[in-house]
MARRO-781274 format. One line per field, with one value per residue (C-alpha): residue number from 1; residue in one letter; x, y, z. Coordinates in steps of 0.001 Angstrom, whole numbers, always signed. Layout:
N
num: NUM ...;
residu: A ...;
u: X ...;
v: Y ...;
w: Z ...;
% end
This chain:
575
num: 1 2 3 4 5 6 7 8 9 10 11 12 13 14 15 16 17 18 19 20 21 22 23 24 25 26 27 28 29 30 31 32 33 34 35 36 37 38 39 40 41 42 43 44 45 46 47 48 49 50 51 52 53 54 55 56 57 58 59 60 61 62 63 64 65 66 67 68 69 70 71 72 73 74 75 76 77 78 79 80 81 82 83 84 85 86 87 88 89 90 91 92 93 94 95 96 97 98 99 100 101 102 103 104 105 106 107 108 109 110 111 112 113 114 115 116 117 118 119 120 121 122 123 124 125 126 127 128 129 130 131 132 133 134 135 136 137 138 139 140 141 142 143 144 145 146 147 148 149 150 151 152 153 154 155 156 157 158 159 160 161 162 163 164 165 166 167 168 169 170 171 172 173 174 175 176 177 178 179 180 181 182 183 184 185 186 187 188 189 190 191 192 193 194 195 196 197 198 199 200 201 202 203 204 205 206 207 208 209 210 211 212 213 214 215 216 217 218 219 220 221 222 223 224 225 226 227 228 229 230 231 232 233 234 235 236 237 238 239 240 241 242 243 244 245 246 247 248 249 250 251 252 253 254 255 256 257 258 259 260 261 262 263 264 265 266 267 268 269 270 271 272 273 274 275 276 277 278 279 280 281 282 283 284 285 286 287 288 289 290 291 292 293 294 295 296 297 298 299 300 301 302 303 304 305 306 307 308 309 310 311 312 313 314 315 316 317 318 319 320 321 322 323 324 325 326 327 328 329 330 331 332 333 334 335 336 337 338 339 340 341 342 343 344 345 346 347 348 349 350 351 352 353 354 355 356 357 358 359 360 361 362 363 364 365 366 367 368 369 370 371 372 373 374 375 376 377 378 379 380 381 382 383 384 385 386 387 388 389 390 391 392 393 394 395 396 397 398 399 400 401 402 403 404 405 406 407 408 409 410 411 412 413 414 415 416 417 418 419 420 421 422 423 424 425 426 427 428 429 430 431 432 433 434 435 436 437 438 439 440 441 442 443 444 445 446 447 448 449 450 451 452 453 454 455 456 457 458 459 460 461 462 463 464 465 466 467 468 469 470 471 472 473 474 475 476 477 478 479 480 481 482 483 484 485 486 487 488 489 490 491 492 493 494 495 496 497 498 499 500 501 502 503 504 505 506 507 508 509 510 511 512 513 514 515 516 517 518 519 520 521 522 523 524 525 526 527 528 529 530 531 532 533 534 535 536 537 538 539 540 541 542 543 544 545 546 547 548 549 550 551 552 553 554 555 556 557 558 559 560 561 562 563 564 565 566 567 568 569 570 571 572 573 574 575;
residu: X X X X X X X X X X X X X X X X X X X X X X X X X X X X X X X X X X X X X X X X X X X X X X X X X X X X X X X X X X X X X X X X X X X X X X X X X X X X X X X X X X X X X X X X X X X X X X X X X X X X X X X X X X X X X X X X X X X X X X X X X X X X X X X X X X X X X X X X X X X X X X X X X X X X X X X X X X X X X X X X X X X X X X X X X X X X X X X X X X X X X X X X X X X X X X X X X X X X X X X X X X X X X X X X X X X X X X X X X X X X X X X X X X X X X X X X X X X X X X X X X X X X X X X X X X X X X X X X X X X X X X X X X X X X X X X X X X X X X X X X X X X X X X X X X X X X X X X X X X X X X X X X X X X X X X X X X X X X X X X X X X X X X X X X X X X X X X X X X X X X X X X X X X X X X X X X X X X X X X X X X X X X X X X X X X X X X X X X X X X X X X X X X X X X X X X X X X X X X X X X X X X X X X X X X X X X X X X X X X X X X X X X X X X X X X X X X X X X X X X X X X X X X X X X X X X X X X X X X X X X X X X X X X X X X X X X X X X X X X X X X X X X X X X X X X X X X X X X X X X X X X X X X X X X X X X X X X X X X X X X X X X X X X X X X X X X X X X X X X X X X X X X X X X X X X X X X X X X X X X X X X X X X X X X X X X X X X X;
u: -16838 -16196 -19852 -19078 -16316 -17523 -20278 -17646 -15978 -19747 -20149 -16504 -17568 -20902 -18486 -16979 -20008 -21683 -18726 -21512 -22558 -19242 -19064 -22509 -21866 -18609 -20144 -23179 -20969 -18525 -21558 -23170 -19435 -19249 -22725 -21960 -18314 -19883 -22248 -19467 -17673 -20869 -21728 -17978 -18824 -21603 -19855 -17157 -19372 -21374 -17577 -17824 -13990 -13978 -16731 -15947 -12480 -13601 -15610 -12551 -10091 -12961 -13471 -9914 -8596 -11479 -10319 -7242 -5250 -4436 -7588 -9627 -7447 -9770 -11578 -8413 -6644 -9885 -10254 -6083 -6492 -9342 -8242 -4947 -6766 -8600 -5223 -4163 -6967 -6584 -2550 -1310 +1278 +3245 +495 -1210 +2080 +2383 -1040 -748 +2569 +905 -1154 +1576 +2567 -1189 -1813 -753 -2624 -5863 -7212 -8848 -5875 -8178 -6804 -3454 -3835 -5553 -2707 +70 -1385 -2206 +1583 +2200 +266 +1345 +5302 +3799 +2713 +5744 +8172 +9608 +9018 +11033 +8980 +5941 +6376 +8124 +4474 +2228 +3853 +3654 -449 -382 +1485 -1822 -4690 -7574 -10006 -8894 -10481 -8652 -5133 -5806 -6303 -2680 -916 -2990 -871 +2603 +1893 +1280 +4131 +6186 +4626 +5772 +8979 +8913 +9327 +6586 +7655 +6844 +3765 +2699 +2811 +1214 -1414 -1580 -2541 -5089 -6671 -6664 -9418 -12393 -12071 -15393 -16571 -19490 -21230 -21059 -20506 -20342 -17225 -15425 -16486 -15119 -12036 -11646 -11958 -9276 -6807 -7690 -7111 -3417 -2282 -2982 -729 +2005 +1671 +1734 +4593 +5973 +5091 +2998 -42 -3548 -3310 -6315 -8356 -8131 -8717 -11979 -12983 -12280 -14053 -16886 -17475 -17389 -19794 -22686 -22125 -22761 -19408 -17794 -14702 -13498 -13912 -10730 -7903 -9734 -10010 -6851 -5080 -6950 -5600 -1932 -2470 -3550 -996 +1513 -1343 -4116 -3603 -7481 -8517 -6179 -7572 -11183 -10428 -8028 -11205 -13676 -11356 -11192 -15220 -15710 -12969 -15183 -18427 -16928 -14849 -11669 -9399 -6047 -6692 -8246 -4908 -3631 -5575 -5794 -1891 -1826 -4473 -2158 +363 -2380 -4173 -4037 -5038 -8737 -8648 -4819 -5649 -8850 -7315 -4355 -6257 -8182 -5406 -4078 -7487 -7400 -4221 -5323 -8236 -6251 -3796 -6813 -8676 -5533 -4706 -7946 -8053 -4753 -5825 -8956 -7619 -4710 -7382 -9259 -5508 -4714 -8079 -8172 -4686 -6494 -9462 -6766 -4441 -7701 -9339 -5910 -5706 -9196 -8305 -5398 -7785 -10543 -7675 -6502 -10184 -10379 -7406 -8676 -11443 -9664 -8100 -10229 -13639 -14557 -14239 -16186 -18014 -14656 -12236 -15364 -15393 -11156 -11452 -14439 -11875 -8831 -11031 -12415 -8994 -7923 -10577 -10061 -6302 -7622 -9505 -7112 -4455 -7224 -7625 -3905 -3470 -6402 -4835 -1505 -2382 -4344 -1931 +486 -2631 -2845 +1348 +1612 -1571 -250 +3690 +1993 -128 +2728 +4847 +1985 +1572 +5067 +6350 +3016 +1174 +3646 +4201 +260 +111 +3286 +1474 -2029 -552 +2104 -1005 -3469 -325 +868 +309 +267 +131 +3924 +6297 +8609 +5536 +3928 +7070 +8188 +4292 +4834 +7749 +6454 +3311 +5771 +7765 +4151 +3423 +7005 +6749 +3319 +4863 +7913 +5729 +3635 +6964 +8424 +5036 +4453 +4862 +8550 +8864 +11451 +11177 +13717 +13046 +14299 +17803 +16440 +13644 +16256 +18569 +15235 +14860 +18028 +17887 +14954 +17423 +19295 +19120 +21068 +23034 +23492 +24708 +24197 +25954 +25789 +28498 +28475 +24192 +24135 +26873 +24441 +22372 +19518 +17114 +19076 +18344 +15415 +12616 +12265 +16513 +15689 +12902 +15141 +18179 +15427 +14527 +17530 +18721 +15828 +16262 +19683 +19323 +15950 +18096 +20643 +18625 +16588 +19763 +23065 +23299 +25624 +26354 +28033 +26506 +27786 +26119 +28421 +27520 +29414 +29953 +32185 +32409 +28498 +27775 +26154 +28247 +26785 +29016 +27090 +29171 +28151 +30327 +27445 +28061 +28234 +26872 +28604 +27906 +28309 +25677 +23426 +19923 +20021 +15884 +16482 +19436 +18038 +15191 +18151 +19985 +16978 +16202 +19903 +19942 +16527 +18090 +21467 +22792 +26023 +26187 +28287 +28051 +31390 +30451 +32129 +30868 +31944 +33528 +30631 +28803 +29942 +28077 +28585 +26460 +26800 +24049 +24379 +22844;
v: +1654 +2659 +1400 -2085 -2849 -2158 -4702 -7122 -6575 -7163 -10659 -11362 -10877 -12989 -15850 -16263 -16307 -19193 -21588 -24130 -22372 -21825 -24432 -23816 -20109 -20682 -23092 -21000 -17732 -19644 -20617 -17208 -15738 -17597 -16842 -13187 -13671 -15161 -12153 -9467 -11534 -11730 -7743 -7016 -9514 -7681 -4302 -5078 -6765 -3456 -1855 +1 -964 +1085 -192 -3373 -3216 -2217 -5053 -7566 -5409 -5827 -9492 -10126 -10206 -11943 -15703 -17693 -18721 -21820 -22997 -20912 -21131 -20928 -18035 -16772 -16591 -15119 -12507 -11488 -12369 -9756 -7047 -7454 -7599 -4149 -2471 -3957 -2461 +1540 +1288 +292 -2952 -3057 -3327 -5765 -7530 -7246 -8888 -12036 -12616 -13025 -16267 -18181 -20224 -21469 -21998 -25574 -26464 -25336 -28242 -26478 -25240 -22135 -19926 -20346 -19831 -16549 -15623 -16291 -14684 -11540 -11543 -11691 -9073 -6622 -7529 -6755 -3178 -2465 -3733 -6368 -9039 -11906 -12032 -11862 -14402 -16931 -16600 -16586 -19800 -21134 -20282 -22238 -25371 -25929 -28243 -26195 -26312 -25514 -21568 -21411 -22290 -19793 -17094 -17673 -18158 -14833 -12950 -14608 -13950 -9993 -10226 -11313 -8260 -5812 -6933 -6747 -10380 -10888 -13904 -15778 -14269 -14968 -18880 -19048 -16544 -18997 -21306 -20004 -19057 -22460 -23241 -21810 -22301 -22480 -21037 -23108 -20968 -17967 -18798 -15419 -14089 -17314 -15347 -12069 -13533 -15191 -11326 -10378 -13481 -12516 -8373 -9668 -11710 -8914 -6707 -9220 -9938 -6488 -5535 -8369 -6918 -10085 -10237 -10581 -8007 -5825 -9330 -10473 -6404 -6664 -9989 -8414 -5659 -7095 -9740 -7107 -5134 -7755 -6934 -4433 -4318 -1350 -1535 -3968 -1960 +430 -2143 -2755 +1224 +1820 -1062 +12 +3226 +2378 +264 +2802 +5416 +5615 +5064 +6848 +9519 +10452 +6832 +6648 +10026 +8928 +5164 +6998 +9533 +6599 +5007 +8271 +8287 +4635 +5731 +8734 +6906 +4061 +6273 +4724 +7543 +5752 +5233 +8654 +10087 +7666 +8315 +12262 +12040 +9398 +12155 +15706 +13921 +12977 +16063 +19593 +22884 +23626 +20164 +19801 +22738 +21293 +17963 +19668 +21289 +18364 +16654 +18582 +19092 +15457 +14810 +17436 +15341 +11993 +13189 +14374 +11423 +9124 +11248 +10894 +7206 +6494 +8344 +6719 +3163 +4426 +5208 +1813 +464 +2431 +1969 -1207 -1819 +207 -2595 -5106 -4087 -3976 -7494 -8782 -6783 -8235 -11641 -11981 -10216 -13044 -15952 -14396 -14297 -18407 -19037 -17237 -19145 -22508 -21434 -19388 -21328 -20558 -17378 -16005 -13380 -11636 -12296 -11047 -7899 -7684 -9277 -6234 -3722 -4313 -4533 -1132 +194 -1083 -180 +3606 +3300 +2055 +4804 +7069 +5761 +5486 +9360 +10066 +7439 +9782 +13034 +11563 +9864 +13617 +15674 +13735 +13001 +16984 +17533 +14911 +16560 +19753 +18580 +17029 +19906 +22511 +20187 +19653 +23797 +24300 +22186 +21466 +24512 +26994 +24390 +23558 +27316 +27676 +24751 +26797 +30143 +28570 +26972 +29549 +32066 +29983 +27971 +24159 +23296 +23908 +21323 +22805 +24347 +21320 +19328 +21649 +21705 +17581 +18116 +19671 +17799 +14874 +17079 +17217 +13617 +12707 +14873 +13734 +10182 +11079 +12946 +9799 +7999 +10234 +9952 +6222 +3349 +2483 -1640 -2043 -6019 -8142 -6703 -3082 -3025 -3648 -1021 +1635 +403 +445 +4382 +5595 +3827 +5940 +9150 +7881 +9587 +10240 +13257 +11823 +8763 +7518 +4500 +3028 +791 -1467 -1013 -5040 -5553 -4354 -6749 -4770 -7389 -6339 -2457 -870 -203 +3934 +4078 +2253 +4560 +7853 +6282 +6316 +9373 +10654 +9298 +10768 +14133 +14204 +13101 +15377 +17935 +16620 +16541 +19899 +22334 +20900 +20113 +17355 +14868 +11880 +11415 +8587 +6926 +4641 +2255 +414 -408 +686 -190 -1025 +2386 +2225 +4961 +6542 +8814 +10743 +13195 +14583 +16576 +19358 +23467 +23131 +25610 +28410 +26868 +30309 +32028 +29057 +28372 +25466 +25217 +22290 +20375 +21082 +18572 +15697 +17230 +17079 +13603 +11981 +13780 +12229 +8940 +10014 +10061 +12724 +14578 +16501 +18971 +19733 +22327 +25037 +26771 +24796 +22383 +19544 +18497 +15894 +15161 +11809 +10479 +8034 +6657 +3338 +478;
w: +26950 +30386 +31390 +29748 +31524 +34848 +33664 +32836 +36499 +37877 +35956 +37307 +40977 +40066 +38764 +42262 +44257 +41595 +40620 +39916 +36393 +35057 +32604 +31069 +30356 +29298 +26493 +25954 +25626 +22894 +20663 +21240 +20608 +16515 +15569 +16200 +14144 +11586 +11439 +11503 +8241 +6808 +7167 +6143 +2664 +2172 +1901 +94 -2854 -2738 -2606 +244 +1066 +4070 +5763 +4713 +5681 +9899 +10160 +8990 +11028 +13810 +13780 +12989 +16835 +17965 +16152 +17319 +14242 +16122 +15888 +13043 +10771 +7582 +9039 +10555 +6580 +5092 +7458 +6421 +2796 +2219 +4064 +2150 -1231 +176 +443 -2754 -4442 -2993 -3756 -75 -1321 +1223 +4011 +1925 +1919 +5699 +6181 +3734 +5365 +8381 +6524 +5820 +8788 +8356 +4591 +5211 +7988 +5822 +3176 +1027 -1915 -2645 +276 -190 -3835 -3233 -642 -3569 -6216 -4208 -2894 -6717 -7644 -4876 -6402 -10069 -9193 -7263 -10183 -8634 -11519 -10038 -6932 -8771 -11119 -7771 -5868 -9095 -10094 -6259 -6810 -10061 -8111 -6324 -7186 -9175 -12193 -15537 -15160 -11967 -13554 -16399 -14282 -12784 -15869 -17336 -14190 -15172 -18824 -18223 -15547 -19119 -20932 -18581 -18587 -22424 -23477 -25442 -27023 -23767 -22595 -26669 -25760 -22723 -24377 -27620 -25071 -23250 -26228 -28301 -26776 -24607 -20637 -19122 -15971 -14780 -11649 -14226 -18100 -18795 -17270 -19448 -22152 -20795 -19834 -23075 -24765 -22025 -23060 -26760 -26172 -24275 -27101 -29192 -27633 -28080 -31941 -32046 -30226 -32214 -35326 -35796 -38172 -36586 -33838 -34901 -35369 -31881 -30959 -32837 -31984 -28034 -28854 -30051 -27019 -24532 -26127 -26066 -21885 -19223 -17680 -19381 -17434 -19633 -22407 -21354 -22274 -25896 -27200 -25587 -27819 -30993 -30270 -29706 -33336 -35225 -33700 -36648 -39755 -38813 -35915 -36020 -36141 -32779 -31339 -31432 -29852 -26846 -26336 -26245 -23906 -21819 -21525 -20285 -17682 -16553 -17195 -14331 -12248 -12888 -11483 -12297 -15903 -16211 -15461 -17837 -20696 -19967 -20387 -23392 -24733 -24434 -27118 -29397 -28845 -30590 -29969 -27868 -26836 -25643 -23486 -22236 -21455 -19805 -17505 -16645 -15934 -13508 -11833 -11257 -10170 -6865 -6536 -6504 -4398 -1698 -2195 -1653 +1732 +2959 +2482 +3853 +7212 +7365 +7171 +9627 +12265 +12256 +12256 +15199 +17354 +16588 +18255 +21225 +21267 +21056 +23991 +26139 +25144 +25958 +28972 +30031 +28878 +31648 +34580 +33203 +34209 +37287 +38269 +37720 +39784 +42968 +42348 +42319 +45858 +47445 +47078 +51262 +50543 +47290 +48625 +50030 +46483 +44249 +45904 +45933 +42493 +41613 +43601 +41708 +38077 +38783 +39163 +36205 +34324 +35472 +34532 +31441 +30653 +31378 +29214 +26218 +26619 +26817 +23540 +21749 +22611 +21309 +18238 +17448 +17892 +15871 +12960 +13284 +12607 +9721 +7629 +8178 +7223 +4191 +3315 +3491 +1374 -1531 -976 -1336 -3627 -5739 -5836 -7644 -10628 -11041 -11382 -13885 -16024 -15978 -16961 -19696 -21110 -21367 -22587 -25094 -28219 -27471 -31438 -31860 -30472 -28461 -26500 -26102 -25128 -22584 -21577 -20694 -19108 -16528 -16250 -15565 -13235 -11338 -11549 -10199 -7393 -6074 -6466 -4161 -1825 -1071 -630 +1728 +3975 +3778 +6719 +6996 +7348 +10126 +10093 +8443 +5139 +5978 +4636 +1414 +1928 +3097 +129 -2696 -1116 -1629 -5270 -5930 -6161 -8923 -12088 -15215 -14123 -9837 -8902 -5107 -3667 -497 +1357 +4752 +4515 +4117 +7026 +9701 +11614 +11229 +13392 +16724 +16247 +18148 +15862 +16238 +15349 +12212 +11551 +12415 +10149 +7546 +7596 +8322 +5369 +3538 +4413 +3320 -352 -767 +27 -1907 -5135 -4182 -3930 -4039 -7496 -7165 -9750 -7044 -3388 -1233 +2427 +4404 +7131 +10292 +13281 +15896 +19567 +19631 +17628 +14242 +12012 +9128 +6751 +4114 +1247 -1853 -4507 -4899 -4522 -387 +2195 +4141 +7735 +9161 +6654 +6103 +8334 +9949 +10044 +7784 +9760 +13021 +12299 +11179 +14264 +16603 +15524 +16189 +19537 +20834 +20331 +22028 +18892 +18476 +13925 +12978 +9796 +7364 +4955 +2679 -1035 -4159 -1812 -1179 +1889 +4545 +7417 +10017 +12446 +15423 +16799 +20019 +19359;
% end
């Protein structure tokens, strides 16, 4: 890098001394500069049809800062659109949300109906698998607004209609399904997948006449079945032995067993990770005996791997994220040198030889500062890479590994065929699936845009349960937009702290979180009703790190403690 840009300094100094060529290289360099975009999209396409997501996700992120959306705007949306369907597909919704909002103050200046389409029904999907139903179904209806062929449209209103199913009202989803399924919609580029979406429609409405208690559910699972057997995609074959499965449930248990373990062998023949875990769990309450051991175990062995494989994918795509910002703060860095250089030239034309070598002087400089600041940013972004893994790793060791171990022993010590055994044996493989859940919560990107009061309110929802209430006041009085990015981040996490604690050791059934603001100070009042803390016997390891955190933003806290007698604490931190 550092080589390059004293090249680039070099052709700067040249540009002085030969005004004369300008306008030919410039026109030469922009023709030279798309051919070798369109080969960076076209490597990154390649990739991700071979599903190398990774890989494929660089060369976007790579080519990305390289168009102006004011002028690409196709290539511009693209580029956003599939890197947002990448995180979409590893389980990162909110980034992929961040990126497609990015496309929307250009979907209309773009002809062609397909991108925005493919922007809305992402944003639709990303809402789906975060439960938020209304939003879904408001941008899957947007995508099915747009001009389209008939496949096209039936793709959209297959989304809405399992939107319906998820939120249990069958009856709709069964009409648009009815639909759909009146008659065949043909794909012409590739006939076949009509007649594996057809199965898929077919599978759907299924579901709903049988959660419906409607007749001809196990026809349209057979007639499913049977279509996506004649093919080589065995994905598809999941959804169909996992609906025979829940069919046969109540009448014939074995009949059930043996279509939930051929479901759970197409997931391990394709490497479907998610609906392993699925099925493994679906597959301990059928199960009895040997095999509810077996699958028990396997369970748990895979829920270590997930939880690996999902850390080491989230830090790889944070590094391209973050080096990528690096790349970007230097082409824009070199972008500004490039038109102070053509202004000297403008008024200094006598004297080319003398600005090239000021112009080369000052470049070099810059470039050393540059370098400088690109090892300090390296060292930096390390050592804090280095803390989070090992804050992450001592929370999965300290909260994960003692319960993966009580599950191994109760099940090799025990017998799994009775109920109570079993029962208690799913409790706490839930208790283990919860907690890996909250863990990746508590370690994910915090939006601070002008979405974050309802991202702080959704995380202090997720603490709810039956037996603890939490209620905020004031958070929606706040304007949010005019506080500085890192204090919305340390109110978050604050505030995250607190009600882990909360539901780790307090044992409180009421917990409360009050905002306002007085005299330009954001106050925030937190109490619970749980057993308290002697303040003089108690080790503040834990509230030092909320204490450290308010003081680095100038922030003053203050702790009111005593046993049996709940837990106050309030905070003021200056705008």
């Amino acid at each position: 890098m550092y080589i390059d840009l004293i090249l680039i300094s070099f052709i700067g100094a040249v540009f002085f001394i030969n005004p004369n060529e300008k306008t030919v290289e410039k026109k030469s360099k922009k023709k030279y500069q798309a051919i070798e975009l369109d080969k960076l999209i076209k490597k990154a396409d390649k990739y991700y049809d071979e599903e190398k997501l990774d890989s494929a996700y660089y060369f976007y992120n790579k080519v990305l800062p390289l168009y102006d959306p004011e002028i690409d705007h196709t290539k511009y949306v693209y580029t956003l659109s599939s890197m947002a369907y990448i995180q979409t597909l590893i389980g990162n919704f909110i980034e992929s949300e961040e990126l497609l909002t990015k496309t929307l103050p250009y979907l209309s200046k773009i002809k062609e109906p397909i991108y925005a389409r493919n922007v809305y029904s992402n944003m639709g999907i990303n809402y789906y698998n975060t439960y938020d139903f209304e939003n879904s179904l408001f941008y899957h209806t947007k995508a099915l607004k747009l001009p389209g062929t008939p496949y096209k449209k039936a793709i959209v209103l297959n989304d809405i209609a399992h939107v319906y199913m998820e939120q249990n009202r069958y009856d709709i989803a069964t009409e648009i399904l009815e639909m759909l399924t009146a008659r065949k919609i043909v794909y012409k580029r590739e006939p076949l997948l009509s007649d594996y979406f057809y199965a898929s429609l077919q599978n759907s409405l299924g579901v709903c006449y049988f959660n419906l208690k409607k007749p001809k559910a196990l026809d349209l699972y057979l007639k499913s079945l049977a279509t996506n057997l004649q093919g080589t995609n065995k994905f598809i074959l999941l959804n169909n032995y996992k609906s025979l499965s829940d069919y046969y449930m109540e009448n014939n248990p074995e009949l059930a067993l043996q279509y939930a373990k051929k479901s759970y062998e197409t997931a391990r023949e394709v490497n479907a990770n998610s609906a392993k875990m699925e099925l493994l769990a679906y597959l301990i309450k059928l199960s009895k005996g040997s095999e509810l051991k077996k699958y028990t175990i396997d369970y748990i062995k895979l829920t270590d791997s997930v939880i690996n494989s999902r850390k080491s994918a989230r830090n790889q795509f944070t590094n391209i994220k973050y080096y990528s910002k690096i790349n970007k703060d230097e082409n824009l860095h070199l972008k500004a040198e490039k038109a102070e250089n053509e202004l000297k030239l403008q008024q200094h034309k006598t004297s080319n030889i003398i600005s090239g070598v000021i112009i080369t002087f000052i470049l070099t400089l810059c470039i050393i500062l540059s370098f400088y600041l690109s090892i300090k940013g390296r060292k930096q972004k390390n050592n804090a890479i280095q803390e989070s893994e090992t804050r992450i790793s001592n929370k999965l060791r300290n909260e994960l590994l003692n319960e993966v171990q009580n599950v191994l022993t109760y099940a090799k010590n025990n017998d799994l065929e009775t109920a109570d055994n079993k029962n208690e044996l799913l409790e706490s493989l839930e208790k283990i699936y919860s907690q890996t859940r909250n863990i990746s919560k508590e370690n994910s990107d915090i939006i601070t845009d002008k979405r974050y009061s309802l991202t702080l309110k959704n995380m202090i929802s997720t603490f709810k349960t039956t037996d603890t209430n939490v209620f905020t006041n004031g958070l929606t009085d706040i304007n949010w937009i005019k506080i500085d990015k890192n204090k919305k981040i340390i109110i978050y996490r604050v505030i995250q702290e607190l009600l882990v604690n909360m539901k780790k050791h307090s044992s409180a059934t009421l917990a409360g979180v009050n905002f306002k603001v007085i005299k330009k100070n954001i106050i925030i009042n937190y109490t619970d009703n749980g057993k308290g803390v002697n303040m003089n016997q108690v080790s503040k390891s834990g509230l030092q790190i909320i204490e450290n955190r308010i003081l680095n933003v100038k922030g003053e806290i203050q702790f009111e403690s005593n046993p049996d007698n709940g837990f106050k604490i309030s905070i003021k931190i200056p705008f």
